[in-house]
N, C-alpha and C positions, 0 to 999 in steps of 0.2 A: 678640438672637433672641427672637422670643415661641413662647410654646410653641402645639404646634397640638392641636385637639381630633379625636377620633375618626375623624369626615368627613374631615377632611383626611389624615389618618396615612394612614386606608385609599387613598387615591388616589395614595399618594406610592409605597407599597409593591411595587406593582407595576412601577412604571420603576425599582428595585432592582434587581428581579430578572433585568428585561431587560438591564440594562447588564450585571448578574455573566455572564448568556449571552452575551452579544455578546464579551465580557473571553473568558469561557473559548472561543470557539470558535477565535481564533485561538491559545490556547494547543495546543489540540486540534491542528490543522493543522500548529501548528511540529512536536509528537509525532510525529505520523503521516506526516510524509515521509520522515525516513529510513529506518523500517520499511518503506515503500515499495517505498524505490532499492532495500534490502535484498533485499525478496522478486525484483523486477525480475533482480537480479543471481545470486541464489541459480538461478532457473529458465532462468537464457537458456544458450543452448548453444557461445558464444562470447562471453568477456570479458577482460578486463583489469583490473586492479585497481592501483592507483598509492599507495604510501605515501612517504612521506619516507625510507626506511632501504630498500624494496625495490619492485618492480611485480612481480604475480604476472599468469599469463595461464593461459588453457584454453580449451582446444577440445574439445568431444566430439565424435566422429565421425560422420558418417552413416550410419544403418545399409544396407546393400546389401540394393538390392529384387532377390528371386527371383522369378520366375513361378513359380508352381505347373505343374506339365508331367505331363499325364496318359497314360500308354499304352494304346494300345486292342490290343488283343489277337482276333486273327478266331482262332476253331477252327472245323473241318471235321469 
């Protein structure tokens, strides 16, 4: 290996740093999807959940739409 001088050092630097980005983005992405399914599952209104030792399930209900009902009243 010969060694390189400044010019060169400086132009090499930069495709370091690219690769360390492109490295970490797919660590980023493996991170961030089970937090994902997480939030997905934390907000939905019907799920299931499957473990080795148990499956849990929920439903939340609907809630029952009321109309508003107004009386009108005549006086004389």
């Amino acid at each position: 290996m010969k060694k390189l001088d400044n010019k060169q050092l400086n132009d090499l630097t930069p495709g370091f740093a690219i690769t360390g980005l492109i490295t970490a983005i797919g660590a980023i992405a493996t991170a961030v999807t089970p937090i994902v399914g997480l939030i997905k599952t934390a907000t939905a209104p019907t799920g299931e959940i499957k473990d080795k030792n148990a499956t849990y399930k929920w439903e939340m209900p609907t809630p029952k739409v009321v109309k508003p009902t107004v009386d009108n009243y005549i006086t004389f």
